[in-house]
C-alpha positions as CSV (number, residue, x, y, z in Angstrom):
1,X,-7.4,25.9,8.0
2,X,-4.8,23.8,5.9
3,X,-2.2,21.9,7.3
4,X,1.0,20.5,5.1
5,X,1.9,17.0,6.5
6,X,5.4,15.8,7.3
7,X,6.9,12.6,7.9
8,X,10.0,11.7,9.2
9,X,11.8,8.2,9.2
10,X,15.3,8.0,11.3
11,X,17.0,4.8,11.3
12,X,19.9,2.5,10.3
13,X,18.6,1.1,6.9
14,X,16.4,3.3,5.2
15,X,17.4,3.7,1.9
16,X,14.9,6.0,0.5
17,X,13.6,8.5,3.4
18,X,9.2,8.4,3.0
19,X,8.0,11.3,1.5
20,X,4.8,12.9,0.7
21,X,3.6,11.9,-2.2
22,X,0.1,13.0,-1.8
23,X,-1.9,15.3,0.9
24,X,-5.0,17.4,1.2
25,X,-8.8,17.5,2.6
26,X,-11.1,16.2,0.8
27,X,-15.0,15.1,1.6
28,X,-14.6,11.5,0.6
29,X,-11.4,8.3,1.7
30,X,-8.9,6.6,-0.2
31,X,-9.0,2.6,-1.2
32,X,-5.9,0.5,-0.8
33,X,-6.1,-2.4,-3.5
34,X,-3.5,-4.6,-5.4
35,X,-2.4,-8.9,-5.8
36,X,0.5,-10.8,-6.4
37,X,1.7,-11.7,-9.7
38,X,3.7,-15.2,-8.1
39,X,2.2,-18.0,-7.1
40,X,2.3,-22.2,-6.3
41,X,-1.0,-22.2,-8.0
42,X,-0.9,-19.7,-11.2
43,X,-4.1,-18.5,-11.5
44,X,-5.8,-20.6,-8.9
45,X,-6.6,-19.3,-6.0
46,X,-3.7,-20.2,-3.7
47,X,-5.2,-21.1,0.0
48,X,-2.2,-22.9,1.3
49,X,-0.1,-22.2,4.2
50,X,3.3,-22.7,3.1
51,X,5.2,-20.0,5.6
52,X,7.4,-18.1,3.4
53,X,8.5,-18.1,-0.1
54,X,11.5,-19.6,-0.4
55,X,12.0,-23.3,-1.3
56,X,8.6,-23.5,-3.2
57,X,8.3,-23.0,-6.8
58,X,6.6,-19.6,-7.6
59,X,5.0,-19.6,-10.9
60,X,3.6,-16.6,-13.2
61,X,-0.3,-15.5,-12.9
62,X,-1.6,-14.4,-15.8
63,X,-5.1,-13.9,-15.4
64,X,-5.8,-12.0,-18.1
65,X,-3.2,-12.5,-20.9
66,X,-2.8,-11.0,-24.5
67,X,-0.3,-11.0,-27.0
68,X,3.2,-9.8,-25.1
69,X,1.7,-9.9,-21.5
70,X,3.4,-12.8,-19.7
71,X,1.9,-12.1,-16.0
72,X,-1.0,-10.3,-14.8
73,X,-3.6,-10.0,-11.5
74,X,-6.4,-7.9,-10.9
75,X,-8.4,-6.6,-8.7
76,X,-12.0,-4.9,-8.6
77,X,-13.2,-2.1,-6.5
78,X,-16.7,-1.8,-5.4
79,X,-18.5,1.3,-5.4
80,X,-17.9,2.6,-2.1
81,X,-21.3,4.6,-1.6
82,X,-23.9,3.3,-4.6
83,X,-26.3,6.2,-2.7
84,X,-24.1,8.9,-3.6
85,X,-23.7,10.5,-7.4
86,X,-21.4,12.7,-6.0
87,X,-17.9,11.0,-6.4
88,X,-14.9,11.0,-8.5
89,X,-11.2,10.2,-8.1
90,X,-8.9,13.0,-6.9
91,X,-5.8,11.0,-7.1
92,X,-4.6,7.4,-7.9
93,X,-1.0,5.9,-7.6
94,X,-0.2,2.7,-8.7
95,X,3.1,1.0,-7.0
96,X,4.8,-2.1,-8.0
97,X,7.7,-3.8,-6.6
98,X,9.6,-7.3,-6.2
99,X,12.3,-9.3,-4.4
100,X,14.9,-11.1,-6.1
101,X,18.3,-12.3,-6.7
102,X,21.3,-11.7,-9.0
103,X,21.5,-15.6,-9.7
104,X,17.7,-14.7,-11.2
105,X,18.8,-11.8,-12.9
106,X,21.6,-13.8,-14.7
107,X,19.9,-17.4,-14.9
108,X,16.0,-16.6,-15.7
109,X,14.3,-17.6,-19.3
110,X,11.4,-17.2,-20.7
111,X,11.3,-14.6,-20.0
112,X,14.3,-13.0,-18.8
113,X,14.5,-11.3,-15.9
114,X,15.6,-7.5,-17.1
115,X,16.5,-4.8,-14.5
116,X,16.5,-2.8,-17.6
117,X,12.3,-3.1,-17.5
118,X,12.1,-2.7,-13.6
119,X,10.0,0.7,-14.6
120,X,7.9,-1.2,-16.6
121,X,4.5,-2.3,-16.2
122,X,1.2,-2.6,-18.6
123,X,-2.1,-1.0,-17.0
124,X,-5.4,-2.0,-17.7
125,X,-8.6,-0.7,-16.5
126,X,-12.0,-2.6,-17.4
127,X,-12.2,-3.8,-20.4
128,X,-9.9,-1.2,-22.2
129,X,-6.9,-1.9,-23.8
130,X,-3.9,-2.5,-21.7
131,X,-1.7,0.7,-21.1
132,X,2.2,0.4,-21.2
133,X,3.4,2.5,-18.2
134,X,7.1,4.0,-17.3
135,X,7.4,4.3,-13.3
136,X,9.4,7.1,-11.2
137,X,12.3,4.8,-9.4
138,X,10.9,4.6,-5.3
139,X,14.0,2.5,-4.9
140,X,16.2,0.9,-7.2
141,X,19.5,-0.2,-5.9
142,X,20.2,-3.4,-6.4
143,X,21.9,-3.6,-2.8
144,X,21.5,-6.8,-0.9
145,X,19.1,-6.1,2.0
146,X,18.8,-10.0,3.2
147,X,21.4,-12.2,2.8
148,X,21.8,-16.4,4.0
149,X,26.0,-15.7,3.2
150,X,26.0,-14.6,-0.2
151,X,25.9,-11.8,-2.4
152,X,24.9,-13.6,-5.7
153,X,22.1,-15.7,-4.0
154,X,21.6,-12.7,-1.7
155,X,17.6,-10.7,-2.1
156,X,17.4,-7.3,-3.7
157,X,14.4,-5.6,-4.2
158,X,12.7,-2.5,-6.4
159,X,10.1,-0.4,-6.4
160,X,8.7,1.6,-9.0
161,X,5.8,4.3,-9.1
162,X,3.0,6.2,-11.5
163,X,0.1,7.9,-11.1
164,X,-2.5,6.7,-13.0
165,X,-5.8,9.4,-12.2
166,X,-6.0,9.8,-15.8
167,X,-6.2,6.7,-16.5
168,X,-9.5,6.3,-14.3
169,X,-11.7,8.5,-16.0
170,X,-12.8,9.9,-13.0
171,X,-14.6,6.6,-11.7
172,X,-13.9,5.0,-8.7
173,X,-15.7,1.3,-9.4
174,X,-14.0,-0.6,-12.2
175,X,-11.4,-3.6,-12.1
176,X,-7.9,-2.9,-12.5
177,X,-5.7,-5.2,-14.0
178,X,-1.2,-4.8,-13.7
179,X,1.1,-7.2,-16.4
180,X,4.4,-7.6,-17.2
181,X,6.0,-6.8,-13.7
182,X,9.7,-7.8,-13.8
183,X,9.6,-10.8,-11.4
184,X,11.6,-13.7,-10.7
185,X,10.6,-17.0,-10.9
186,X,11.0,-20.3,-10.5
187,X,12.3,-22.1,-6.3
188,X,14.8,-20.2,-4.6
189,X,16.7,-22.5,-2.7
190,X,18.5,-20.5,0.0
191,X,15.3,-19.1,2.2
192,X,15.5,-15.3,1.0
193,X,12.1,-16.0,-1.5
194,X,11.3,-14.3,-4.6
195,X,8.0,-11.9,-4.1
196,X,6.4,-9.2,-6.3
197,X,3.2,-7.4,-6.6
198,X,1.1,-4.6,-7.0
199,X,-0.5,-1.6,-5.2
200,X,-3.1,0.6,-6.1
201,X,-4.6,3.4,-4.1
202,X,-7.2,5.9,-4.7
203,X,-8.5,9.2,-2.6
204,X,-11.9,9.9,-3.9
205,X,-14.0,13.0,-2.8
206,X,-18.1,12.1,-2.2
207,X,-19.5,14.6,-1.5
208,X,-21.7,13.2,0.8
209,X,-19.3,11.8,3.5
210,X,-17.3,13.8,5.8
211,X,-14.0,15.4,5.7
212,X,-10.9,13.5,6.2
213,X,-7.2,14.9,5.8
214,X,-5.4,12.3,3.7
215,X,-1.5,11.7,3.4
216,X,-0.3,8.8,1.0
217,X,4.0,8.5,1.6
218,X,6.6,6.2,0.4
219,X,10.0,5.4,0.4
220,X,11.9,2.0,1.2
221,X,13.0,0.9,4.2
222,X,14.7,-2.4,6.1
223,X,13.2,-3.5,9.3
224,X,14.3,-6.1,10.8
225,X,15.3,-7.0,14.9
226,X,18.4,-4.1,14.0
227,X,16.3,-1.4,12.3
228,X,13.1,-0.6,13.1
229,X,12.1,2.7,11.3
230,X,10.1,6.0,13.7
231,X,7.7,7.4,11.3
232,X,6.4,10.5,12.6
233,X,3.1,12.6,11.3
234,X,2.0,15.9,11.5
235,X,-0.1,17.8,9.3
236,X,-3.9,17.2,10.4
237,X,-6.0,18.8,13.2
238,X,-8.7,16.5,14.9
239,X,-12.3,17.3,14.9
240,X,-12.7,19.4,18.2
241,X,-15.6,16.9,19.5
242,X,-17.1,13.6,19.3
243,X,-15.1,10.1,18.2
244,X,-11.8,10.6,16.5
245,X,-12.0,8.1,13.4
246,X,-9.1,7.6,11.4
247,X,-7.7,4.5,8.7
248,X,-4.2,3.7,7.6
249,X,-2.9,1.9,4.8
250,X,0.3,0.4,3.9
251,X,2.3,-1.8,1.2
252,X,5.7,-4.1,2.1
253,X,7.4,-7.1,0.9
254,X,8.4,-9.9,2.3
255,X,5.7,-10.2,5.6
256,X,5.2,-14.2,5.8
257,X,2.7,-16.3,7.0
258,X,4.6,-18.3,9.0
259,X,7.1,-16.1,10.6
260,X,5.5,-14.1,13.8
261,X,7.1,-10.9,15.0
262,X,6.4,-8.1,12.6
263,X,4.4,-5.7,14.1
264,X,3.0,-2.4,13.3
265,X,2.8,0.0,16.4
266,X,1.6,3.6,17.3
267,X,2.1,5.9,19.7
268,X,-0.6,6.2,22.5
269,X,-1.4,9.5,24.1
270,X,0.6,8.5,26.8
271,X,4.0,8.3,24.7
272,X,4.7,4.4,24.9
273,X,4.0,2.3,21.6
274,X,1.3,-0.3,21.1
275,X,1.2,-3.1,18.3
276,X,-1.8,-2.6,16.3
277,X,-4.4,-5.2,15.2
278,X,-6.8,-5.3,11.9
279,X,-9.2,-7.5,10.8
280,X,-6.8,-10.7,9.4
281,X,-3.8,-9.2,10.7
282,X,-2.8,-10.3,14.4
283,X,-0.8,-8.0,16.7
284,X,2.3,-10.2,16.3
285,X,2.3,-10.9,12.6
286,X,0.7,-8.0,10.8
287,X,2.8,-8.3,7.5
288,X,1.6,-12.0,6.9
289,X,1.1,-12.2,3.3
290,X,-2.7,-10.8,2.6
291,X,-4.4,-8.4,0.6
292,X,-7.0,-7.0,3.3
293,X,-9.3,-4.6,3.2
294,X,-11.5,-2.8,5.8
295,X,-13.2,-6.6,6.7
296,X,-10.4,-8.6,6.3
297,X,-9.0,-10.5,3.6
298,X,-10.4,-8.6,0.1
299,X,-11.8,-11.6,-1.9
300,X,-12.5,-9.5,-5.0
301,X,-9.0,-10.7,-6.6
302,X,-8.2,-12.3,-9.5
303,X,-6.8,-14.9,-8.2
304,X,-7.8,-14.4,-4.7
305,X,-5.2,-16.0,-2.8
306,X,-5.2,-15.9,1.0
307,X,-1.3,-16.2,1.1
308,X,0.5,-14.0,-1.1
309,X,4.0,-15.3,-0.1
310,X,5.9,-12.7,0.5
311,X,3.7,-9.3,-0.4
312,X,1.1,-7.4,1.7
313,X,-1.2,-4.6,1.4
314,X,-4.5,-3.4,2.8
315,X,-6.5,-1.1,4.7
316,X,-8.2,-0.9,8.3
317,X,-9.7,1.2,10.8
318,X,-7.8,2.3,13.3
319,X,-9.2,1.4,16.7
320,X,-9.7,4.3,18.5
321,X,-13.3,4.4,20.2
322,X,-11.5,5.3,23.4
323,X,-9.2,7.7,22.2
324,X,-6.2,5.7,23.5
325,X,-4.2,7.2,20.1
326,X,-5.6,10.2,19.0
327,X,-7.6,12.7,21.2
328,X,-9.9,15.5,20.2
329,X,-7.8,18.4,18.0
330,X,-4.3,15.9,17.7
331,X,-2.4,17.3,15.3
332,X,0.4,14.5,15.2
333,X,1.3,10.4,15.7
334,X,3.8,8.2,15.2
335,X,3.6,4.5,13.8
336,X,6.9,2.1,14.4
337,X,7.2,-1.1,12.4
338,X,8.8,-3.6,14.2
339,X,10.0,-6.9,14.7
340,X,10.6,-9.1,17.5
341,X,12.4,-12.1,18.2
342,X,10.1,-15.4,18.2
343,X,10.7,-19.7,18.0
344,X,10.8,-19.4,14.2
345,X,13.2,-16.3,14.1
346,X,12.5,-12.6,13.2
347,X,10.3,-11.4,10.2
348,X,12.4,-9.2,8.3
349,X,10.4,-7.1,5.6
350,X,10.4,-3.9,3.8
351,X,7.8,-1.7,4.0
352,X,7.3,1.1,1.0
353,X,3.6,2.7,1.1
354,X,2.0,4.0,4.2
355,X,-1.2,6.3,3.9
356,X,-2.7,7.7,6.8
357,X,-6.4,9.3,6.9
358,X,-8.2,11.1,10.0
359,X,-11.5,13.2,10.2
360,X,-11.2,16.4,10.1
361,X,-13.3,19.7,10.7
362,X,-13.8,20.8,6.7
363,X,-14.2,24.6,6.1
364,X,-17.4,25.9,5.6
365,X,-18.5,28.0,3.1
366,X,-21.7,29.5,2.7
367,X,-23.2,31.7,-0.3
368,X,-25.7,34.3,-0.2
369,X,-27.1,35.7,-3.0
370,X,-27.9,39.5,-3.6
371,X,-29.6,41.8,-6.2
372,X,-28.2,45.0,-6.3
373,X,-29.7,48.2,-8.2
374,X,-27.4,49.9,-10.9
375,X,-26.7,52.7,-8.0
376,X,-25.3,49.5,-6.5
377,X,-28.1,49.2,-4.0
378,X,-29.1,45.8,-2.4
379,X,-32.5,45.7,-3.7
380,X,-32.5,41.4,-2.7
């Protein structure tokens, strides 16, 4: 059977609806990579626990610069089965995005910042030559969505788009490396933070592994203690037996380190909402500034920073060995970012990937050969 999958988002500030942007069965998973392209250190691997990123000065990474490219940030992705020679890449999108201010778009030098370029991006995979990119617009409005009291000095964000399958060749293992991302730079002053970064995710068949139905959304949303976005899935059928495995993965701005309350829930069988947990990312401040990956933080970065100040993305398992989300032949869930009011105040961030995987029962087909007679006989 095949199953179209739907997602809904109903609240206050969500200014771009999420959409499907990618779904189908394959035998195989997706990979959720990316960095920062801002940092205290540049290129050096920034470990520090500064707890958001405002009033700090947020320099350029350029990690691997040429003539014209004046940031950049990679990251590699292991071969995810080395056993198997029966891979390749059924889709890739690449997302980039950023926070930042109308006193940056004015003010910045060297270089500018241009909302002109926002679509902009070079794309480089291995060692081939960088790749100049145009994005489809996610979101693009230049509205204020945080504000300490004004409008100039108030954050605005973007988020552009492309796929980039083509661009893989069909291999899944290689390291991938994003420049020229309009950022701003430099120490904002009023506690809003400048922040920008890049996403890349991959859904790979291998033959070998088992079938998962795979869903890849965005959009751009608000969420803050006013506006906490429903996001509701349908579109998969559980396998009818056994452990129900599933992984999610997700993309936001402006998680920090050092403000708890952003949490990412999902509905339990039982209809009430529970804050998830993944390896690095604690039930009260998920969005916390990290690149993780199914372990934990994903060291194979260039630079591999621990806090990203202000950008998150990753990947985890869901934990469902008891079934307390999804049972045997669900065909729907529901995640709810949130936050909630703590000492240090409320994390408000904005949240513009999710991708959602589950195991699934694949169709099986089976051939049979026959020989049949020119009287059309079977003569097998």
């Amino acid at each position: 059977c095949f199953f179209w999958a739907t997602l809904s988002v109903a609240f206050g500030q969500n200014y771009i609806p999420f959409g499907i942007r990618y779904q189908g069965t394959v035998k195989g998973d997706m990979i959720v990579v990316g960095n920062t392209v801002l940092s205290p250190q540049g290129n050096q691997d920034y470990t520090g626990t500064h707890g958001d990123n405002s009033r700090i000065e947020m320099k350029y990474i350029n990690v691997v610069p040429e003539s014209g490219v004046f940031n950049s940030s990679s990251a590699t992705v292991l071969d995810p089965n080395p056993a198997s020679t029966c891979k390749k890449v059924v889709r890739a999108y690449l997302y980039w995005a950023a926070a930042y201010t109308q006193e940056r778009l004015d003010n910045q030098t060297n270089p500018r910042l241009e909302r002109s370029k926002f679509a902009n991006v070079k794309f480089k995979v291995g060692s081939g030559v960088y790749r100049d990119l145009v994005g489809e617009r996610v979101y693009d409005g230049n509205d204020v969505v945080s504000t300490n009291g004004g409008n100039y000095d108030g954050q605005r964000a973007y988020v552009y788009r492309a796929e980039v399958t083509n661009y893989l060749n069909g291999t899944i293992a290689n390291t991938y490396t994003v420049g020229n991302i309009q950022a701003p730079k430099g120490t904002e002053t009023t506690g809003v933070g400048y922040a920008a970064g890049w996403t890349l995710v991959i859904v790979y068949e291998d033959l070998t592994r088992e079938a998962r139905n795979i869903t890849v959304f965005d959009g751009f949303s608000v969420v803050n203690r006013n506006n906490n976005p429903t996001i509701d899935i349908s579109g998969f059928k559980t396998v009818p037996t056994g452990p129900v495995k599933a992984k999610i993965g997700f993309a936001a701005l402006e998680g920090e380190l050092g403000i708890p309350g952003d949490q990412l829930t999902m509905k339990k069988r039982d209809g009430s909402y529970e804050a998830l947990t993944a390896p690095g990312r604690p039930a009260n401040n998920f969005f916390n500034s990290t690149l993780t990956n199914e372990n934990g933080i994903n060291p194979y970065r260039r630079p591999a920073s621990t806090n990203l100040l202000g950008f998150d993305a990753g990947i985890f398992e869901l934990a469902n060995s008891g079934k307390t989300f999804l049972d045997n032949n669900s065909t729907s869930t529901s995640f709810r970012p949130t936050t909630v009011s703590s000492a240090k105040g409320a994390d408000a961030y904005y949240p513009f990937m999710f991708a959602f995987n589950v195991e699934v029962i694949a169709p099986h087909i089976v051939m049979e050969k026959r020989v049949l007679s020119s009287a059309g006989a079977d003569i097998t």
